[in-house]
DOLO-962422 format. One line per 2 residues: number of its first residue (from 1); their letters; for each residue x, z, y of N, C-alpha, C. Coordinates in steps of 0.001 Angstrom, whole numbers. Layout:
NUM	a	X,Z,Y,X,Z,Y,X,Z,Y | ...
***
This chain:
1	xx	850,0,-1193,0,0,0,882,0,1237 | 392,-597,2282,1598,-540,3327,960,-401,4508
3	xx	1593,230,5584,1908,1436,6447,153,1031,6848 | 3,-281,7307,-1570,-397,7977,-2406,-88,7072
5	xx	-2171,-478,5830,-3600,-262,4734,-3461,1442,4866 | -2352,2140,4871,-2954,3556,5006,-3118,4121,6351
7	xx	-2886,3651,7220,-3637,4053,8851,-5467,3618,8931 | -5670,2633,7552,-6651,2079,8033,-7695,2838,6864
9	xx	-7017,3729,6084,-7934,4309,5264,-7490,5838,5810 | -7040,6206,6499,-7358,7387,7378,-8024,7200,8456
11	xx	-8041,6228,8672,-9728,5973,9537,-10529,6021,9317 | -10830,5424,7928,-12478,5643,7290,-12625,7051,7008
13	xx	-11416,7812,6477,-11460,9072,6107,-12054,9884,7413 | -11512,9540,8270,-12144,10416,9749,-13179,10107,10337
15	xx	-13844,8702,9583,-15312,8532,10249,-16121,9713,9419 | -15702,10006,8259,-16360,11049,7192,-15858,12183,7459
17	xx	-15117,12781,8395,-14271,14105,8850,-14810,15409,7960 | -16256,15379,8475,-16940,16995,7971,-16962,16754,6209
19	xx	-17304,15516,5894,-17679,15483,4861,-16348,15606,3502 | -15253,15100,4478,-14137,15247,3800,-13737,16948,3637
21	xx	-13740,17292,5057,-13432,18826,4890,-14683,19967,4257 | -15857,19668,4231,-16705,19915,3174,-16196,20194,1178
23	xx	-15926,18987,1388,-15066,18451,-90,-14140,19131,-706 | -12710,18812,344,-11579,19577,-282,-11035,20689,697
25	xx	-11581,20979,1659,-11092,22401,2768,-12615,23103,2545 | -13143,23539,1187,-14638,23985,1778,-14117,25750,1627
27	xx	-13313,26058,1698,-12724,27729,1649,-12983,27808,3598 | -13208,26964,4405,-13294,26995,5548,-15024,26275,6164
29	xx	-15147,26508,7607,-16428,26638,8025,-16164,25335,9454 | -17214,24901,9644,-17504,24197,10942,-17603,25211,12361
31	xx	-17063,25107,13244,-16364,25594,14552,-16722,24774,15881 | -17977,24544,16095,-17793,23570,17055,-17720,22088,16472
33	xx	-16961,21273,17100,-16218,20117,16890,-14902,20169,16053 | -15084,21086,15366,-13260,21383,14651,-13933,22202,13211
35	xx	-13155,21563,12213,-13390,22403,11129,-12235,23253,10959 | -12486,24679,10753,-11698,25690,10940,-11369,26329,9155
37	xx	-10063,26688,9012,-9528,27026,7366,-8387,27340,7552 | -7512,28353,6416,-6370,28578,6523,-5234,27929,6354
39	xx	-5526,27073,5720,-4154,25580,5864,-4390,24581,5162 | -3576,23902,4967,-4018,22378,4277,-4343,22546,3015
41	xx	-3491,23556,2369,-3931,23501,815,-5131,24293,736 | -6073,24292,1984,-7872,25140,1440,-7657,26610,1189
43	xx	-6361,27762,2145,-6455,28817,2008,-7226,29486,2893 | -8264,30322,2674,-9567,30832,3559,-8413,31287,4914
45	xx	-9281,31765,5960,-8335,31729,7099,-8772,30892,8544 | -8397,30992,9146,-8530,30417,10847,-7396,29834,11862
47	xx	-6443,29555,10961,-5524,29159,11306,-5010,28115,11877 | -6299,26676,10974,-5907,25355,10685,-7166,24663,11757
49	xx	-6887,23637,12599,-8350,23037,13007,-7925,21446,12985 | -9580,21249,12074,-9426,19615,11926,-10335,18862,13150
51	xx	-9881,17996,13596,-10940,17679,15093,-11607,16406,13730 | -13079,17197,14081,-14280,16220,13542,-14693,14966,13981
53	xx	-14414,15017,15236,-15082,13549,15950,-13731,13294,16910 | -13501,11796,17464,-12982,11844,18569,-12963,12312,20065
55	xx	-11839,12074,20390,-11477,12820,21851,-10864,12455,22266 | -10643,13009,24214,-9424,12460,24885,-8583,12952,23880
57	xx	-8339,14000,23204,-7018,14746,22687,-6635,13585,21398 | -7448,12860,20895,-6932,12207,19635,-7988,12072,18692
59	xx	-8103,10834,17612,-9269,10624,16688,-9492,11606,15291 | -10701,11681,15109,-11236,12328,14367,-10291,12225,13050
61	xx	-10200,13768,12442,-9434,13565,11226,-8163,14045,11250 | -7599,14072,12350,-6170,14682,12868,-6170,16317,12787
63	xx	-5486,16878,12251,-5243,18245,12082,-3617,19334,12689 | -3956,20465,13185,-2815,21314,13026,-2896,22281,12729
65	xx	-1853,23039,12090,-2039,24686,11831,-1103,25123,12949 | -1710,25952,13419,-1347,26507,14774,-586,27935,14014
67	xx	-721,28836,12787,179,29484,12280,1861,28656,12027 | 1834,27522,11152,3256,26907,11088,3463,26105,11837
69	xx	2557,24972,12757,3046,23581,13586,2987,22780,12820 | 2253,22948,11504,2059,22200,10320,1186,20428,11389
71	xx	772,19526,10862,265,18746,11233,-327,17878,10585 | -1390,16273,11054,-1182,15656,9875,-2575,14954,10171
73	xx	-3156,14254,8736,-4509,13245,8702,-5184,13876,7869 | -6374,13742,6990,-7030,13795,6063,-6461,13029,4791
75	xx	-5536,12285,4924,-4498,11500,3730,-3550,12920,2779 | -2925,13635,3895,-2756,14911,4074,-3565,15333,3406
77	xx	-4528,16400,4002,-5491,17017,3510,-5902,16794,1852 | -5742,15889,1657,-6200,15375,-43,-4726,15555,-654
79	xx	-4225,15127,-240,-2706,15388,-909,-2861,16672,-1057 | -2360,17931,-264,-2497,19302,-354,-3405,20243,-1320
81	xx	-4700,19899,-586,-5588,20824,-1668,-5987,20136,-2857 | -5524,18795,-3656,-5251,18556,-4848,-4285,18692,-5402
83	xx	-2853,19045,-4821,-1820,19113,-5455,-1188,18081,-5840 | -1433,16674,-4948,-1119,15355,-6055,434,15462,-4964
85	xx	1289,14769,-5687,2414,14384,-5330,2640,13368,-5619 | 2530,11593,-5643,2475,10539,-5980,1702,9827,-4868
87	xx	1823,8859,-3687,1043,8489,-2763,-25,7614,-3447 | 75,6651,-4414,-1012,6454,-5151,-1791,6816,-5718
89	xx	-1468,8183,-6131,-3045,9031,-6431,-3543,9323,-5318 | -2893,9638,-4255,-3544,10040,-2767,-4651,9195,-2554
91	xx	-3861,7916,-2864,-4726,6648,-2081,-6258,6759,-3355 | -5803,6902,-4568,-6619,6498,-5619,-7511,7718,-5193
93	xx	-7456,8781,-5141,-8153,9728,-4885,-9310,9578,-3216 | -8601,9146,-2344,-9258,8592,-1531,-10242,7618,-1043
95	xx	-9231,6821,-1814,-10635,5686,-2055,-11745,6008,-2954 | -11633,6731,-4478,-12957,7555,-4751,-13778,8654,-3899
97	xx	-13156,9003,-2838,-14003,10080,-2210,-14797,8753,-1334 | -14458,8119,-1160,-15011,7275,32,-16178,6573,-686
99	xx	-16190,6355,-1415,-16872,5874,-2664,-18156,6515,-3174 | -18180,7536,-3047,-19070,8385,-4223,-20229,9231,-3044
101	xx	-21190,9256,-3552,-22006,9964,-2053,-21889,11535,-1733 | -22197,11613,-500,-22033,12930,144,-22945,13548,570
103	xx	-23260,14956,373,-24729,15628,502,-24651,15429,2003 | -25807,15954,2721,-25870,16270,3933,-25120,17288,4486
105	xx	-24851,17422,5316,-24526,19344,5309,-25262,19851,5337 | -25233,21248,5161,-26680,22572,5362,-26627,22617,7062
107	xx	-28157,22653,7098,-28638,22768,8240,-27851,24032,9138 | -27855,24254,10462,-27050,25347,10985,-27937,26357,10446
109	xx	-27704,27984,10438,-28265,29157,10235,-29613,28980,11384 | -29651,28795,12666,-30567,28785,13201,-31981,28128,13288
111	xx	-31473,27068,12797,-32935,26441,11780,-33554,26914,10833 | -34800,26846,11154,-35716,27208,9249,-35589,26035,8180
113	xx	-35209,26827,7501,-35285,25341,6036,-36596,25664,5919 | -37025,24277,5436,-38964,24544,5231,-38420,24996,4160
115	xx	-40335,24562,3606,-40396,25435,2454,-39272,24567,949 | -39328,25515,-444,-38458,25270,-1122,-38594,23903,-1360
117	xx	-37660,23307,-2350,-37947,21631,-2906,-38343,22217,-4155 | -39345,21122,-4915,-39771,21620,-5897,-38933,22035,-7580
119	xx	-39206,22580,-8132,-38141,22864,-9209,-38090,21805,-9883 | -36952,21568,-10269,-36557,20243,-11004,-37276,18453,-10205
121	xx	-37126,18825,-9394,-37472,17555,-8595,-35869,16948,-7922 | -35785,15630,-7135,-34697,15070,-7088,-34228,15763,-5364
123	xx	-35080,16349,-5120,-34331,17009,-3650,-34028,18498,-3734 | -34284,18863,-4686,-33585,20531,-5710,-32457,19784,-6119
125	xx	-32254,19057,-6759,-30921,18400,-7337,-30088,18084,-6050 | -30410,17464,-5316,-29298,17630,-3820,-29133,18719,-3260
127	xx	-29780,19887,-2967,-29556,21357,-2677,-28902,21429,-3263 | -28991,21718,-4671,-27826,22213,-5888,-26348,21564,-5466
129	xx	-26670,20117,-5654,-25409,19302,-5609,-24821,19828,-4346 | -25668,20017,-2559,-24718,20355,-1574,-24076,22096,-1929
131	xx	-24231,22919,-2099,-24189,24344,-2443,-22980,23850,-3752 | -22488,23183,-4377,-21821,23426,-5107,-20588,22780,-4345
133	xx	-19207,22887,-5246,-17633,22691,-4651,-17086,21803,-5620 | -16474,21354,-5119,-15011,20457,-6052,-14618,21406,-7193
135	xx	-14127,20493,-8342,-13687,21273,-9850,-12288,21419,-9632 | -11373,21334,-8976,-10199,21672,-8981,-9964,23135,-8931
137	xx	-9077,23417,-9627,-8879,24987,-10053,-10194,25685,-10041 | -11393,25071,-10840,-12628,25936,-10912,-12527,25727,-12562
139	xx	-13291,26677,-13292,-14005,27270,-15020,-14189,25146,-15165 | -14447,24804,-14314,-15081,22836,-14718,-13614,22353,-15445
141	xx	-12769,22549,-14502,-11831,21668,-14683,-10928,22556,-15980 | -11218,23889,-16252,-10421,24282,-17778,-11547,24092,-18641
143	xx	-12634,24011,-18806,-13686,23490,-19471,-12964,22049,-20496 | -13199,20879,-19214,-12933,19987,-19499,-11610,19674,-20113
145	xx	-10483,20394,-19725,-8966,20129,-20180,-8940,21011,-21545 | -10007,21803,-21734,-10455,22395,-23156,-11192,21311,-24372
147	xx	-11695,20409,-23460,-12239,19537,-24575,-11113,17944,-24733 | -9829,17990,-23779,-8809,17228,-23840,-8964,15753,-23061
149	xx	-9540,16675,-21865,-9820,15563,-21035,-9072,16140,-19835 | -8239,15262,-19412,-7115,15897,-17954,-7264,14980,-17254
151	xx	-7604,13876,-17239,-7718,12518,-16635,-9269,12597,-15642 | -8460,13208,-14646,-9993,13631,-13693,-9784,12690,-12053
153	xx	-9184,11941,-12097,-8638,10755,-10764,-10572,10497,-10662 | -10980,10274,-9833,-12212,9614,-9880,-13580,10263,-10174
155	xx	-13264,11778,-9855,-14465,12273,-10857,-15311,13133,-9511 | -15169,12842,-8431,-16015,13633,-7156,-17107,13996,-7616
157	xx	-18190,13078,-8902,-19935,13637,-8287,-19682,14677,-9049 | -18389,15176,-10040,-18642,16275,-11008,-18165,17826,-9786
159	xx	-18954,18566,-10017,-18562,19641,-9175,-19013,21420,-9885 | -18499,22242,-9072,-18657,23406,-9742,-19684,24472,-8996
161	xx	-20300,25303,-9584,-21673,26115,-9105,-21301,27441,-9925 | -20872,28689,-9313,-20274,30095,-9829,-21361,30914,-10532
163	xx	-22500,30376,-9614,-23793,31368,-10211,-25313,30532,-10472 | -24890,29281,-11449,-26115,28741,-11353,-26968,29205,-12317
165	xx	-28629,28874,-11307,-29997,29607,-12424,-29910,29198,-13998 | -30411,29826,-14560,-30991,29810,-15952,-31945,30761,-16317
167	xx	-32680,29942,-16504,-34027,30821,-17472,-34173,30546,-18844 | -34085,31037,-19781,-34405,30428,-21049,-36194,29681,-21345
169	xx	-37228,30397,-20620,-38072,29489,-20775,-38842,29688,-19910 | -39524,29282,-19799,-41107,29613,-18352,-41194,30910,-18057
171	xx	-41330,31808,-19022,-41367,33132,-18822,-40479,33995,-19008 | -38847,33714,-19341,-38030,34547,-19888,-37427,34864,-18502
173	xx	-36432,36029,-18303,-35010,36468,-17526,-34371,35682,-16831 | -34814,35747,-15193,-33571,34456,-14756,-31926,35122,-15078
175	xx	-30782,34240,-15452,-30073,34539,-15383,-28833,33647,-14701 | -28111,33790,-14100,-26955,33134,-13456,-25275,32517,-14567
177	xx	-24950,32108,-14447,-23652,31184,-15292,-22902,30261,-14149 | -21723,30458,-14656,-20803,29250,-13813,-21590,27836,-14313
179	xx	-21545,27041,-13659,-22053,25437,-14037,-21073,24533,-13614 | -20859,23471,-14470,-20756,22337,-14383,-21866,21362,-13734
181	xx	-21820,20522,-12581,-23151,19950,-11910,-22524,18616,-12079 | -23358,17655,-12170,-23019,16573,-12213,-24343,15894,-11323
183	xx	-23519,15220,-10457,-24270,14066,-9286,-24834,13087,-10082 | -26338,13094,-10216,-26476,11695,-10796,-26965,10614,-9334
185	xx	-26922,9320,-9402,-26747,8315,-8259,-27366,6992,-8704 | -27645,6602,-7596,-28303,5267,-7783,-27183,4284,-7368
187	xx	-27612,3002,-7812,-26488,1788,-7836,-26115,1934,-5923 | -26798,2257,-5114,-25959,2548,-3683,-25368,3555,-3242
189	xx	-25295,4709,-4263,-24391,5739,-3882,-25675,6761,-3944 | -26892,6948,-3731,-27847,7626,-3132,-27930,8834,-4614
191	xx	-28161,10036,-4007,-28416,11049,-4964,-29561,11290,-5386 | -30039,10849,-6806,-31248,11222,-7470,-31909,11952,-8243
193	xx	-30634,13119,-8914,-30398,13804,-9972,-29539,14578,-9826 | -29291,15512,-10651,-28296,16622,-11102,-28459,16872,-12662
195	xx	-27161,17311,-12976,-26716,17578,-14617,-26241,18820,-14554 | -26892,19609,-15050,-26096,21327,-15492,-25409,21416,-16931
197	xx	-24597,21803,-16926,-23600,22262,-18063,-23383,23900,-17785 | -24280,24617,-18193,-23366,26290,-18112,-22485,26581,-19160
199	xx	-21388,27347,-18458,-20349,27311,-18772,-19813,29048,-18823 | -19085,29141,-20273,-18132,30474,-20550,-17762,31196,-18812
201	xx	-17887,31664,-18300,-17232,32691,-17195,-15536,32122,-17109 | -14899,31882,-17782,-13259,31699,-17829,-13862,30151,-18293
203	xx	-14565,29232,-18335,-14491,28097,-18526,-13983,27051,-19894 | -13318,28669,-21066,-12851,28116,-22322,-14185,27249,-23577
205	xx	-15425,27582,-22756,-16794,26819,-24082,-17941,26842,-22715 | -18868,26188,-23345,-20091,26371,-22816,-20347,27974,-23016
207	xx	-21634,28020,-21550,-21962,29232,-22142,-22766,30170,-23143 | -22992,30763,-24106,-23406,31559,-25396,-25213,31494,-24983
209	xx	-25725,30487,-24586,-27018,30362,-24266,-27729,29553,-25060 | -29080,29502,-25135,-29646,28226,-26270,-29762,27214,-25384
211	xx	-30306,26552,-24169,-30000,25564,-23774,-28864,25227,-23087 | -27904,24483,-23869,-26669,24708,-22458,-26526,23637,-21449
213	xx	-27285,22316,-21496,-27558,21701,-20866,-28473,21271,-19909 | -28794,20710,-19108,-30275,20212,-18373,-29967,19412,-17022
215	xx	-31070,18896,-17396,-30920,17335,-16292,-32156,17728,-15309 | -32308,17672,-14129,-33179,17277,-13047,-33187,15819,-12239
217	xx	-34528,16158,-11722,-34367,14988,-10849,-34974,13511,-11403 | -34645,12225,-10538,-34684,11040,-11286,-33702,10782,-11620
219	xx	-34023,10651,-12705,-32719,9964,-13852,-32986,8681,-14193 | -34036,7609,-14568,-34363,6527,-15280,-34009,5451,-14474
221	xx	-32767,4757,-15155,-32183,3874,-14818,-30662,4466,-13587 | -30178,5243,-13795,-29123,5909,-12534,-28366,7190,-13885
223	xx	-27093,7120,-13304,-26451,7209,-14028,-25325,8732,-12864 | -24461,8941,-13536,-23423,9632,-13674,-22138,8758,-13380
225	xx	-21487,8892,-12199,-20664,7349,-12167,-19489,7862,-11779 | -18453,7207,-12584,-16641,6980,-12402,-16037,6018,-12347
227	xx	-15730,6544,-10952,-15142,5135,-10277,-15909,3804,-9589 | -15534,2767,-8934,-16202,1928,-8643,-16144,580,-9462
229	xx	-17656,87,-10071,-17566,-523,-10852,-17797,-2105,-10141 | -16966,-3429,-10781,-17304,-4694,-10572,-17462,-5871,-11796
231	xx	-16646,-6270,-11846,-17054,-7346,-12616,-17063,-6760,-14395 | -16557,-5391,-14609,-16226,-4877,-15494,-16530,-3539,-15445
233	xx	-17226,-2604,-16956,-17998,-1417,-16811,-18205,-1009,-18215 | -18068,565,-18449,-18691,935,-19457,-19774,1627,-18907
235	xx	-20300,2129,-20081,-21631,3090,-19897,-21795,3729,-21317 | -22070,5205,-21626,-22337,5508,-22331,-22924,7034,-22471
237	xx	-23768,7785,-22505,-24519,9141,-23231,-24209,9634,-22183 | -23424,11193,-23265,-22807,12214,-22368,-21718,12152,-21674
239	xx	-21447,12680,-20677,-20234,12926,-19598,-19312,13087,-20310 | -18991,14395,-21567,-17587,14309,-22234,-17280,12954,-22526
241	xx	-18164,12510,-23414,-17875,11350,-24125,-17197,10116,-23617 | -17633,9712,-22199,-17514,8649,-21640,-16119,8753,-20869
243	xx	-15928,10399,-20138,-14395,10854,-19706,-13461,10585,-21026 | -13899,10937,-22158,-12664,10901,-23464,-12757,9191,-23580
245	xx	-13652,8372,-23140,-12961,6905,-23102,-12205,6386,-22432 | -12529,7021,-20736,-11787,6936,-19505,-10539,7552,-20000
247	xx	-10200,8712,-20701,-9104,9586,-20846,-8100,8198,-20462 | -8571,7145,-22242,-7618,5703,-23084,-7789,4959,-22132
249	xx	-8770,4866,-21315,-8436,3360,-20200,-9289,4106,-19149 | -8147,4909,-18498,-8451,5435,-16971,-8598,4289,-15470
251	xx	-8251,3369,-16095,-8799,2643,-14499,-10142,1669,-14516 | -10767,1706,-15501,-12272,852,-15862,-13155,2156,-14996
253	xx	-14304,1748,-14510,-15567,2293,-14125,-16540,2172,-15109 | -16916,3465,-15199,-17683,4547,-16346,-19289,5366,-15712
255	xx	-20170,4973,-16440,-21456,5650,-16154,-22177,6438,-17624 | -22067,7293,-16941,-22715,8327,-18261,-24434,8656,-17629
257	xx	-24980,8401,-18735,-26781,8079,-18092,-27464,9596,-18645 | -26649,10190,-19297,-26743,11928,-19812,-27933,11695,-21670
259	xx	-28207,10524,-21655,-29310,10456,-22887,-29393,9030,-23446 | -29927,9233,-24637,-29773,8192,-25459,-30718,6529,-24668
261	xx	-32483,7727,-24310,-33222,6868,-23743,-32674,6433,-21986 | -32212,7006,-21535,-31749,6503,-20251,-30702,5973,-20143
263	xx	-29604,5747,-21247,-28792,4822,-21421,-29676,3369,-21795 | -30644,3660,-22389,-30989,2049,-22837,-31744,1353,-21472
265	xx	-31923,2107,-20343,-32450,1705,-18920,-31672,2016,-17908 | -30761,2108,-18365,-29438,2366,-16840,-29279,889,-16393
267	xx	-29238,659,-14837,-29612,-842,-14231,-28039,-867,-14104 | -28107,-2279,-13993,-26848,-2909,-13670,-26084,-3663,-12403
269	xx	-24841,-3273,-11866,-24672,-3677,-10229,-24806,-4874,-10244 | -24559,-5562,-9675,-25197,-7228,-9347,-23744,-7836,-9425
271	xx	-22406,-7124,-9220,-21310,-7739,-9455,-20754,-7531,-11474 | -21453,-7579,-12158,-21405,-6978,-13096,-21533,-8436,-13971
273	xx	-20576,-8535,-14768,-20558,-9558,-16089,-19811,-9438,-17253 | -19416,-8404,-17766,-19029,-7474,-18820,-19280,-6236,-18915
275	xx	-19628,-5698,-19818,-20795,-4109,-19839,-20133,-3677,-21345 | -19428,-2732,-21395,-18982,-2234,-22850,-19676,-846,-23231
277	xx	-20390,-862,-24400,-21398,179,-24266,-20957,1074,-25074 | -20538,2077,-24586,-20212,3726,-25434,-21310,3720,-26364
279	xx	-21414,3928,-27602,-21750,4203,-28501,-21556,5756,-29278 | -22219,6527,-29365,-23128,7668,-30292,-22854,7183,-31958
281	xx	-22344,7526,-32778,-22957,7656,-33758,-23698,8300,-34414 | -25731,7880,-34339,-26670,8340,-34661,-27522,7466,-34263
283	xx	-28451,7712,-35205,-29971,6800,-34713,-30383,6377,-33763 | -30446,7907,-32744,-30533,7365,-31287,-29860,6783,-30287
285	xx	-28341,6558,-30602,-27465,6297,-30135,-27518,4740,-30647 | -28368,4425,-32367,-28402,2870,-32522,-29128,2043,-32109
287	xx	-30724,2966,-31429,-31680,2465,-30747,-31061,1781,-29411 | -30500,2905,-28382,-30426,2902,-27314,-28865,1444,-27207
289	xx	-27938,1463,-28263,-27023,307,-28277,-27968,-946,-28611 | -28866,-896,-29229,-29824,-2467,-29162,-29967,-2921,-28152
291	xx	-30928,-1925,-27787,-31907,-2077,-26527,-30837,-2601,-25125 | -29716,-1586,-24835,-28864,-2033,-23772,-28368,-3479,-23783
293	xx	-27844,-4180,-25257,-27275,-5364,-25477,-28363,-6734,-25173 | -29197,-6001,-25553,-30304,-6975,-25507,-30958,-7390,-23759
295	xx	-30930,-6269,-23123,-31342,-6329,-21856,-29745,-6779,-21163 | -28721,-6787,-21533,-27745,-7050,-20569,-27789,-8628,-20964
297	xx	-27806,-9093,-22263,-27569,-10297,-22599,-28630,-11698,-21346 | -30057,-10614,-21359,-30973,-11674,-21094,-30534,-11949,-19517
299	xx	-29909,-11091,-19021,-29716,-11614,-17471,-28160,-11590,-17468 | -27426,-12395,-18808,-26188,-13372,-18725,-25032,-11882,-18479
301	xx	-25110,-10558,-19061,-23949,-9940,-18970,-23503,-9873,-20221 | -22177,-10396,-20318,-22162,-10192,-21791,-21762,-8274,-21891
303	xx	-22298,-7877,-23592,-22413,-6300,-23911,-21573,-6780,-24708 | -20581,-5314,-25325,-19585,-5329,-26142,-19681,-3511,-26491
305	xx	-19904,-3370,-27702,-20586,-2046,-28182,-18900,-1705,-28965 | -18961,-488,-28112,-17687,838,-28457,-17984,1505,-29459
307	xx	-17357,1824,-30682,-17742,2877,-31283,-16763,3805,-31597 | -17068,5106,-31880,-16096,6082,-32226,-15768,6015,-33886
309	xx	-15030,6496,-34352,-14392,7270,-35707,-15440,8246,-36124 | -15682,9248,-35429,-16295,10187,-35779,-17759,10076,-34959
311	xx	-18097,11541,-34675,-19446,12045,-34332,-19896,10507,-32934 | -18581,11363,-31845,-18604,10722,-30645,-16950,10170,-30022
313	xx	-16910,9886,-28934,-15290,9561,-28347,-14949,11234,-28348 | -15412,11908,-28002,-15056,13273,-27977,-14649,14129,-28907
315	xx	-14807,13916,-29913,-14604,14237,-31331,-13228,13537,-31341 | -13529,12016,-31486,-12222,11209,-31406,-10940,11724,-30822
317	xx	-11195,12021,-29592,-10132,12255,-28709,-9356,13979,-29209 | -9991,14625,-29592,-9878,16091,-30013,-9451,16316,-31212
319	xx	-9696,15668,-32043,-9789,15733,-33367,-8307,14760,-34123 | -8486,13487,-33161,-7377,12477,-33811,-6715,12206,-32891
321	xx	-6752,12385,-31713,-5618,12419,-30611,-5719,11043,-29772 | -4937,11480,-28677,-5409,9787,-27483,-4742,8609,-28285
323	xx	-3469,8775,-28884,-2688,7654,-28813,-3552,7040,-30192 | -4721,7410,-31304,-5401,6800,-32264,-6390,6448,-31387
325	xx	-7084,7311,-30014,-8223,6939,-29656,-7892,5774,-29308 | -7131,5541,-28763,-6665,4115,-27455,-6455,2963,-28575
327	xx	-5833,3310,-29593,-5469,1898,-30723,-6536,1922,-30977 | -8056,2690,-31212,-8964,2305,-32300,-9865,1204,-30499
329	xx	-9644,1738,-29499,-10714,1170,-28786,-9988,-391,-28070 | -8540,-340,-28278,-7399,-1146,-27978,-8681,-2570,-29419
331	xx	-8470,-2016,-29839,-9014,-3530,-30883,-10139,-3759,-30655 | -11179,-2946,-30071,-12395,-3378,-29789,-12819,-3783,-28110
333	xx	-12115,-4177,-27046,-12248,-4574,-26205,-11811,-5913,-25959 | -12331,-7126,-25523,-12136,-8110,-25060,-10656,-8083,-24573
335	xx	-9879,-9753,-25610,-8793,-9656,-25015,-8169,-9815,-23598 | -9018,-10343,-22926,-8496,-10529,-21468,-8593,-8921,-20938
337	xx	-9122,-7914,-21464,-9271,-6447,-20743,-8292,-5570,-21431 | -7849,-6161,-22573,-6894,-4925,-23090,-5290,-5352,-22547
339	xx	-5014,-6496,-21934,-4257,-6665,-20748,-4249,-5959,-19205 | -6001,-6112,-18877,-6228,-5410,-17639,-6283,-4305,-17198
341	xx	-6761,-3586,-18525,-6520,-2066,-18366,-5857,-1224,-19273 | -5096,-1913,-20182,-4198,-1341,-21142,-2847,-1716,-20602
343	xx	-2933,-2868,-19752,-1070,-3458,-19831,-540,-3625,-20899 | -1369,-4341,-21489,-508,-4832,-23258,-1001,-6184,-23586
345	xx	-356,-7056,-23868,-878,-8603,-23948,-1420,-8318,-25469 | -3411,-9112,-25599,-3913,-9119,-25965,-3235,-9187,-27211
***
């Protein structure tokens, strides 16, 4: 990338200022025109101010810590409180934040929020989704590196919730759990859904509950999305599953639709003419691989059906390790793609 392409994506980054420092500085609060935090790497504090909008003083996005003389962009800012050291993950990381949608902010304290959104409706699922934080150093991200997935470049709509509800049924005990939330989205970015995963307190299993999952919201046809997808795309079930494919070919764009039946109606972007479909092994997983092939075929995408070794890719990946997962899915992808995203001539 060179010197203008990254002046020119710290621009876009600062047209999104709050939303960026929302994201990865959310240990800090809005101040006026300045988002206020203890330093770049997101330590709570009042130290640090990011100017939100432009000014005579300089454009939105520009930061200093007035404790060290520290300085800098929002390019910065992502570097720091992710820990990446490599300017191409910076960039890669950036360009997915820019990418993926952003709640509103919460209204100031001095406003009334009307009344609640309804339970399990798709504007409870955006409350949830704004109220929750980035998985970096949260129970999400040892969760996931528990089920042997580390390959998290691209994963913004997944986020973390310390005390989310649970009831076991209409009438039982509310009770609270760390969560896993997952953004579900429509083909323009727009938020329609949420995915709960409760999760162990230390993040080593789900949590010891009978439902450990649940979906709100609209889901039918909108998906769970990694990365930005074009002429090339998987899609498949659950979120583990589809990350343990991403694990073997981390730079393809991935939609996890959370179910067998909403995988077989997840819509397709309009730049889209190869569709490789994660595959389940199970009944419902053979229904929902028909049905997808069949509907991608009739409007000219060609489908190319993934399958695992075992249960799922997740099993695969855990059980027999990346370097079998990647050879078993290395033979089942179109040869012009196991060049494109493997770097290995077909």
């Amino acid at each position: 990338m060179t010197r203008l392409d990254a002046s020119d994506l710290a621009t876009r980054l600062g047209q999104e200022a709050e939303a960026v420092c929302r994201h990865y500085l959310d240990a800090g609060r809005r101040q006026g025109n300045y988002w206020q935090v203890g330093d770049v790497r997101n330590t709570p504090g009042r130290s640090m101010f990011v100017r939100l909008k432009e000014t005579t003083k300089g454009p939105a996005g520009k930061w200093t810590d007035a404790a060290t003389g520290e300085h800098g962009d929002l390019l910065d800012v992502i570097r720091e409180s992710c820990g990446l050291i490599d300017f191409a993950d910076v960039v890669d990381e950036a360009r997915s934040f820019l990418s993926m949608p952003h709640p509103e902010p919460a209204p100031a304290p001095k406003k009334r929020m009307g009344k609640p959104a309804p339970s399990g409706s798709a504007e409870a699922a955006k409350r949830l989704i704004a109220m929750s934080k980035p998985i970096s150093g949260t129970p999400v991200e040892t969760y996931l590196r528990t089920r042997g997935i580390t390959a998290l470049h691209g994963t913004g709509n997944l986020r973390f919730h310390p005390r989310c509800y649970y009831r076991p049924d209409d009438h039982g005990p509310l009770e609270t759990w760390p969560a896993m939330i997952a953004a579900v989205t429509d083909l323009n970015g727009r938020i329609t859904g949420a995915h709960r995963t409760w999760l162990a307190p230390d993040g080593t299993d789900k949590a010891p509950i009978e439902t450990q999952r649940k979906a709100m919201g609209d889901l039918l046809g909108h998906a769970v999305r990694f990365g930005v997808p074009g002429d090339v795309m998987a899609a498949g079930e659950g979120i583990e599953s589809v990350l343990s494919v991403r694990q073997a070919i981390p730079d393809m764009a991935m939609a996890a639709a959370l179910s067998a039946a909403h995988l077989a109606a997840i819509l397709f972007p309009e730049t889209l003419r190869r569709l490789y479909v994660i595959r389940d092994n199970d009944p419902a997983g053979d229904g929902a691989q028909d049905s997808l092939v069949e509907r991608a075929n009739a409007v000219g995408i060609e489908a190319i059906v993934l399958s695992p070794v075992l249960e799922d890719f997740n099993e695969d990946l855990r059980h027999l390790g990346l370097d079998t997962l990647q050879a078993n899915l290395r033979g089942q992808l179109a040869p012009q793609d196991v060049a494109r995203f493997l770097g290995l001539a077909a």
